[in-house]
KOLGUVEX-934363 format. One record per residue (C-alpha): x, y, z. Coordinates in steps of 0.1 Angstrom, whole numbers, padded with zeros to 4 digits, always signed. Example, Ala and Ser with C-alpha at 12.3 -4.5 7.8 and 13.67 -1.06 7.14 Angstrom:
# KOLGUVEX-934363
+0123-0045+0078/+0137-0011+0071/
//
This chain:
# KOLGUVEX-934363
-0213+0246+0049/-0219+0238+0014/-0211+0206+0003/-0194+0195-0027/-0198+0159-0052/-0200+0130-0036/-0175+0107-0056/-0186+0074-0040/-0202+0046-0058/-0227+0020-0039/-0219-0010-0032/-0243-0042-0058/-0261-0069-0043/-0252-0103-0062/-0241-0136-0040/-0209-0147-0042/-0228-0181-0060/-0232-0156-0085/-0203-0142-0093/-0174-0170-0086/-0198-0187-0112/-0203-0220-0094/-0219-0251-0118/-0256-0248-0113/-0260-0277-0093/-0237-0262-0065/-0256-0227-0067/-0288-0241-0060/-0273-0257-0033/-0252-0226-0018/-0268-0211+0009/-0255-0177+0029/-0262-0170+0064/-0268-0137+0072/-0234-0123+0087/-0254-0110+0119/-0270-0144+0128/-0233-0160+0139/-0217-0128+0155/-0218-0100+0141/-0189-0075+0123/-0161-0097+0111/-0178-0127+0114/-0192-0142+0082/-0209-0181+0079/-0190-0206+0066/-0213-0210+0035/-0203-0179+0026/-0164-0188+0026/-0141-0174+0002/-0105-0193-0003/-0078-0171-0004/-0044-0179-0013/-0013-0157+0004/+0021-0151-0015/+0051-0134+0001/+0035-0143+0042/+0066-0137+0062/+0061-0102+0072/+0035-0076+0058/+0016-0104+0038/+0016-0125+0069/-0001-0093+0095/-0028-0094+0062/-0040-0129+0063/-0042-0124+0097/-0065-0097+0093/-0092-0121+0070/-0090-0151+0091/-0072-0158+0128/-0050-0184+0129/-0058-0217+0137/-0024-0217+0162/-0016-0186+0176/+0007-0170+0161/+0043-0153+0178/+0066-0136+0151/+0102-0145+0158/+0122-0113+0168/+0144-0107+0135/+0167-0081+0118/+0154-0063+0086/+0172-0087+0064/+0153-0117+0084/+0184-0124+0105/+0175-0138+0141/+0181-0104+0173/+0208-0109+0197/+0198-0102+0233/+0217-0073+0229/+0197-0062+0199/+0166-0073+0215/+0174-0046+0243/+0183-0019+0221/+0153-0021+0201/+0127-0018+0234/+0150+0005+0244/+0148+0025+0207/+0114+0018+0213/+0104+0035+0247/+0126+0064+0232/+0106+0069+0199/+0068+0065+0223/+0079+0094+0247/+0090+0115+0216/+0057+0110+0204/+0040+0122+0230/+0025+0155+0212/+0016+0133+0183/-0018+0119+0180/-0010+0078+0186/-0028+0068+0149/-0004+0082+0130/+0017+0049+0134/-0012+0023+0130/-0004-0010+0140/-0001-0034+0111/-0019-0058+0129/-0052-0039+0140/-0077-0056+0153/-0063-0094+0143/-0053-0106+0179/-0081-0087+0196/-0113-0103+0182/-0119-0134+0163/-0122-0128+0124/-0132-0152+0098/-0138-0135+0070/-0126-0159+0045/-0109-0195+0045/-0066-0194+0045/-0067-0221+0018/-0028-0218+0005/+0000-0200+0015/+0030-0193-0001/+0065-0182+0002/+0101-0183-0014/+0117-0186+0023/+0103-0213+0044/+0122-0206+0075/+0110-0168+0073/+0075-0178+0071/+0076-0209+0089/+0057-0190+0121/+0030-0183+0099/+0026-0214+0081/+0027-0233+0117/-0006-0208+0124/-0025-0220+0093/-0019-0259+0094/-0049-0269+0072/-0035-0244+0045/-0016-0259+0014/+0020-0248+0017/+0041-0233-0014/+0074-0214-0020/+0065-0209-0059/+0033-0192-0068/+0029-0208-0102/+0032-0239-0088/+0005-0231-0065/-0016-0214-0094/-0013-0241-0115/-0027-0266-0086/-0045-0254-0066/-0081-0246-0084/-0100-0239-0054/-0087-0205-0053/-0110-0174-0050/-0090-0148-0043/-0050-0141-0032/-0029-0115-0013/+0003-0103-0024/+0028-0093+0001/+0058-0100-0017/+0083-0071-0026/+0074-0042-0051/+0091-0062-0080/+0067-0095-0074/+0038-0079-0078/+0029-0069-0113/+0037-0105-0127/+0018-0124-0094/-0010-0100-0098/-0014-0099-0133/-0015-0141-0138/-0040-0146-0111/-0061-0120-0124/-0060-0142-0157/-0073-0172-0139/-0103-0145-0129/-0086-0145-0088/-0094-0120-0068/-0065-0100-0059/-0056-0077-0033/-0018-0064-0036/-0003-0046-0013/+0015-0013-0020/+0028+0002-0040/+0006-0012-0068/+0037-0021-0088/+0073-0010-0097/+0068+0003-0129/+0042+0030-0143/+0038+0008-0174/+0029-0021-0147/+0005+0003-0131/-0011+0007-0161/-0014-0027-0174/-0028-0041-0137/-0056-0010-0140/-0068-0030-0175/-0067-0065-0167/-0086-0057-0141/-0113-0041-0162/-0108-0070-0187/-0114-0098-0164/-0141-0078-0144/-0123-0096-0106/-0126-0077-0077/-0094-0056-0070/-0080-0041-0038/-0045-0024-0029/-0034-0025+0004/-0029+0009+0016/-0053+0003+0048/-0055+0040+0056/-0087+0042+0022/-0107+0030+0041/-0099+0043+0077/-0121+0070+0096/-0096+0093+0087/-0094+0096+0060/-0127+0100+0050/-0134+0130+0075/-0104+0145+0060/-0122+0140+0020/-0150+0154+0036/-0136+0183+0054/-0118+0193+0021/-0148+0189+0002/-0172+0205+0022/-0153+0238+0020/-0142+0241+0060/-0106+0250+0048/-0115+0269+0020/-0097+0259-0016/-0069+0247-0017/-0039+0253-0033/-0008+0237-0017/-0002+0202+0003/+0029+0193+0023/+0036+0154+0031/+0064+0139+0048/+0081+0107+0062/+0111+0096+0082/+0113+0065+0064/+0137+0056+0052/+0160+0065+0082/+0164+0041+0107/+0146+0013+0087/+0168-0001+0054/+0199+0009+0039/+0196+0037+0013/+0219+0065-0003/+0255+0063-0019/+0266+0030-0005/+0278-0001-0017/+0257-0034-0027/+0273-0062-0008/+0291-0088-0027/+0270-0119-0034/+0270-0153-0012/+0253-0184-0012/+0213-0186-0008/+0206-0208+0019/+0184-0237+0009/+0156-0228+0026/+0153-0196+0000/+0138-0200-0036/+0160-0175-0045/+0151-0174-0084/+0116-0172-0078/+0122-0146-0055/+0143-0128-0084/+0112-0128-0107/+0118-0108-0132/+0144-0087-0118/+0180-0089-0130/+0200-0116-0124/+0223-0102-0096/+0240-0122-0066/+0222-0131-0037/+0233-0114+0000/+0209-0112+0033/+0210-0075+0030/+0192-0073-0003/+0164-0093+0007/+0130-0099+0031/+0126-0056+0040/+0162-0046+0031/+0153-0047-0007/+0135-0015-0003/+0164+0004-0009/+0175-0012-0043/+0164+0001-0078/+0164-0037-0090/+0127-0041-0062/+0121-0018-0043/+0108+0018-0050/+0123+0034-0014/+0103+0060+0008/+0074+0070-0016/+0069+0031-0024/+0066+0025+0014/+0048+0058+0027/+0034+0073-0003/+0000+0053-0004/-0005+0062+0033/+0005+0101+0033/-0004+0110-0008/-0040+0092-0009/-0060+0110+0010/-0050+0143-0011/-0054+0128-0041/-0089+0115-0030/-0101+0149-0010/-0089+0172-0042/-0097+0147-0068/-0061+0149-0079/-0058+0136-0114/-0019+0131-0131/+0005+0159-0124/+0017+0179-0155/+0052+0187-0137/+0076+0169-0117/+0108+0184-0098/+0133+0165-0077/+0163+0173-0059/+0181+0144-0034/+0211+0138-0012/+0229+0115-0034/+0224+0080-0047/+0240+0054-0072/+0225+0028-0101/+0221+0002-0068/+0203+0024-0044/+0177+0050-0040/+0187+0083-0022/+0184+0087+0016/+0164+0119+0013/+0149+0136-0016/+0124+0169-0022/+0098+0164-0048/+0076+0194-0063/+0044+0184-0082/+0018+0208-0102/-0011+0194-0101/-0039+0216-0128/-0071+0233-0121/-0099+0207-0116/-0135+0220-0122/-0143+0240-0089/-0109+0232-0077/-0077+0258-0086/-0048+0242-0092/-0024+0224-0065/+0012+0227-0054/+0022+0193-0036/+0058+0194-0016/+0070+0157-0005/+0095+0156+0013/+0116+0118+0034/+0144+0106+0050/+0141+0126+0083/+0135+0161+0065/+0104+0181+0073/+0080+0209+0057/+0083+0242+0068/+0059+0248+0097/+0026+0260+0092/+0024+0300+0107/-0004+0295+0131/+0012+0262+0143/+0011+0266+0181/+0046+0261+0198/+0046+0223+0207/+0027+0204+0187/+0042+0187+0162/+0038+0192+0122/+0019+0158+0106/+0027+0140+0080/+0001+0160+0056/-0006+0196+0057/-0031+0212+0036/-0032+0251+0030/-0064+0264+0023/-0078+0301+0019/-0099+0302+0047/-0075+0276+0072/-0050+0246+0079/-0058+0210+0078/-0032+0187+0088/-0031+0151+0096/-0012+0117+0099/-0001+0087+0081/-0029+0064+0067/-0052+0100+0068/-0052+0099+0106/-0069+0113+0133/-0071+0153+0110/-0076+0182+0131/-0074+0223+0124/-0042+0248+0130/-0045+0265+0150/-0070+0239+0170/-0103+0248+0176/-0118+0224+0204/-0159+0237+0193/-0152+0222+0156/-0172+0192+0152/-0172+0189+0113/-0197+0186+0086/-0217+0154+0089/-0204+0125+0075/-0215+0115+0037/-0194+0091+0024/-0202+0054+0032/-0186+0036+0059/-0169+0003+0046/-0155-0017+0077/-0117-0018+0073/-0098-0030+0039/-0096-0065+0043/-0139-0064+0052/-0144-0043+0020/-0124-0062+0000/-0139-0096+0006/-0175-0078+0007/-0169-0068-0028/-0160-0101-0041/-0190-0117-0023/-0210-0090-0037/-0200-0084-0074/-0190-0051-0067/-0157-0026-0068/-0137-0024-0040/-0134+0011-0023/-0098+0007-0036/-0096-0009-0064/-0072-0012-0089/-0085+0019-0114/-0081+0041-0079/-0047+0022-0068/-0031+0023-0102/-0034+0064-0105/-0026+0069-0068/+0008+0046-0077/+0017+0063-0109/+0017+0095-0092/+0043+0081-0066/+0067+0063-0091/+0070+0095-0107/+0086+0107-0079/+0114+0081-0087/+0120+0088-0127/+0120+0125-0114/+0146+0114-0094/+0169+0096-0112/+0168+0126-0139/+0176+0153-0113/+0207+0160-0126/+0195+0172-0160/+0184+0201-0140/+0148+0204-0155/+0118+0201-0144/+0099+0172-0161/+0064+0180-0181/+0044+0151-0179/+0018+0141-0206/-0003+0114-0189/-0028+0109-0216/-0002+0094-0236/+0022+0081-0208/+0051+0102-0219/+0075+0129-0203/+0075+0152-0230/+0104+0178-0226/+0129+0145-0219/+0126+0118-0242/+0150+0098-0221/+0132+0096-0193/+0108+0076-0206/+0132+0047-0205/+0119+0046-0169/+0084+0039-0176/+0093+0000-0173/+0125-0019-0177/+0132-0057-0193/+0121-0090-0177/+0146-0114-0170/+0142-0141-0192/+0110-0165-0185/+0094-0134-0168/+0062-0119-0185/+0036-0100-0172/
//
């Protein structure tokens, strides 16, 4: 099979004495012991520590510093409610009940398409970097973490803990979408490492602006869409790009989210309460608009809300739309179409339909890429055999079907072909995110995810959102990406970012 471009880049080979820029006196001191010498994969010598900081650690951010460095106290995650509110007994039951239900519906479906958050933290010992800080605006919600770190410096306001804490290397963001352009963006200024989960940010503008402080400061960037650097989805790039399905012109991706998960669709926002006092609620606010607090707008409800969260896409999108955009070298789409159930200024629809056009690039015709959430699902493929289930990403090609699961998982042929083995593998192998990432920064080199890669793949997915929220101007939008504009509906572009409250700045 012929092979097409290989698109990777190999890895440098400075020290980390190098490139955190230590006073000469401490660099001729510094010395790192080879990672193999004191056990192997996911082990790396303490003179070859990183300190990383974690903001927003009570759920996602939490399962992420967990996967750099095991806790010092074993950690058990209290049994909660989306909004952070503690299970009844009877909830408790439902859920494992809800649970056993969803595994044995599952049971045509490959088992990696839901990864587990947590991968291999609880199974092996990691120390990949010291837990030097944490942080979070909810001290009860985090408080199991924060008991599993106990030598770590304990915040709820990330200035404060930028501002004092000079030690920092490097710092995960796992707060919600909203947080993480203005956290991102001033850490990077203090030349911090970042690695931010997805999406990227909320806003395209945001997106944009990450992608060139990055470049300006030169740190060592990494968004947190785990699946980038998964087995999975590499096979899939080179299955694509090897020619076993032919070219291809047309990609279907899907997700249940957000059904069964956090509120969405033409509902009320709850009226506004007292923030208990172990929330900082204004930090938590950042710059979003000043609105009443309630339990249902915050920890994973906020999803759902315009004012933080960028629903379905902002969830699922970086798992299900990245390994297209890597395997067809996707650039910007040049038209966007959207239809929805219905939805109001507070929250996101339960379901929506988006269309892209994707143009010609070099070898590669052009694409048609159908997304589809909220419980709906692509048409399935013709040569589907009865029984098995269609994936989350279907890709039609001239000569066959690819089709695989969340995070790139586990890709296989329609109809299957058990003698298929593959072309050989040709990109490199990076360990999982978290190794990459603190690899690069030890190493003076890009991550395999970096911000220039995460930035484009998030663009692409808040588009879905503007297209939208201008559905009912019945048009599809032409999108000029060179200069940032929607060019056949000026107003749209009002979308591209919105107003920081006040004492907000990215």
């Amino acid at each position: 099979m012929k092979r097409h471009r290989n698109l990777s880049r190999k890895p440098g080979g400075l020290t980390r004495r190098t490139f955190l820029g230590r006073s000469a006196a401490a660099a001729a001191a510094f010395t790192i012991v080879p990672r193999h010498v004191l056990g192997g994969k996911g082990y790396t010598a303490p003179s070859d520590m990183v300190n990383v900081a974690g903001i927003g650690v009570g759920s996602q951010g939490g399962a992420d510093i967990q996967q750099i460095c095991t806790p010092d106290v074993p950690i058990v995650r209290p049994q909660r409610n989306a909004n952070g509110t503690p299970l009844t007994k009877e909830q408790i039951a439902e859920r494992e009940a809800r649970m056993a239900q969803m595994k044995a519906q599952q049971g045509q479906r490959p088992q990696a398409d839901s990864p587990v958050q947590m991968g291999e933290a609880g199974r092996r010992e990691i120390r990949l970097a010291n837990i030097y800080a944490l942080c979070d605006v909810d001290s009860e919600y985090a408080a199991h973490v924060f008991k599993g770190y106990p030598k770590a410096k304990i915040y709820n306001d990330w200035r404060v803990m930028l501002e004092k804490e000079k030690s920092i290397d490097a710092v995960v963001i796992g707060t919600p979408d909203h947080n993480h352009a203005p956290i991102a963006a001033a850490f990077m200024k203090e030349k911090k490492h970042v690695y931010c989960e997805k999406p990227l940010a909320k806003t395209i503008y945001e997106c944009r602006r990450l992608a060139e402080i990055a470049k300006e400061t030169g740190v060592v960037t990494q968004m947190g869409n785990q699946g980038h650097a998964a087995e999975g989805s590499r096979r899939t790039v080179e299955w694509i790009q090897s020619g076993v399905i032919g070219l291809v012109r047309e990609v279907h991706l899907s997700t249940n989210r957000p059904i069964g998960f956090w509120p969405q669709g033409d509902i009320k926002r709850p009226a506004g309460t007292t923030p208990p006092k172990n929330l900082n609620y204004d930090v938590w606010l950042g710059p979003a608009p000043q609105k009443p607090y309630h339990p249902d707008t915050v920890h994973f409800y906020w999803r759902g809300l315009w004012d933080y969260g960028t629903g379905a896409m902002g969830d699922m999108g970086a798992h299900i739309f990245d390994a297209p955009v890597w395997a067809l070298n996707l650039g910007y789409p040049t038209k966007i179409h959207a239809t929805s159930t219905p939805y109001n200024d507070e929250y996101l629809p339960l379901a929506e339909m988006v269309i892209y056009e994707f143009p010609a690039r070099g070898y590669m015709p052009p694409v048609k890429v159908m997304w589809v959430d909220g419980g709906l699902r692509p048409p399935r493929p013709d040569t589907l055999e009865p029984g098995r289930a269609v994936r989350d990403a279907v890709y039609y090609g001239d000569k066959g079907i690819i089709m695989h699961g969340s995070h790139g998982a586990m890709p296989e042929l329609v109809p299957a072909d058990p003698s298929f083995k593959g072309p050989e593998p040709w990109l490199p192998r990076t360990g999982n995110i978290f190794e990459d990432w603190i690899d690069a920064i030890k190493n003076n080199r890009k991550s395999c995810n970096d911000f220039s890669i995460a930035a484009k793949l998030t663009e692409i997915m808040l588009l879905t959102n503007i297209a939208v929220k201008m559905q009912r101007r019945n048009i599809t939008l032409e999108y000029d990406a060179a200069n940032m504009k929607i060019t056949n509906l000026p107003e749209a572009n009002e979308l591209f970012h919105y107003e920081y409250r006040k004492g907000w700045s990215l």
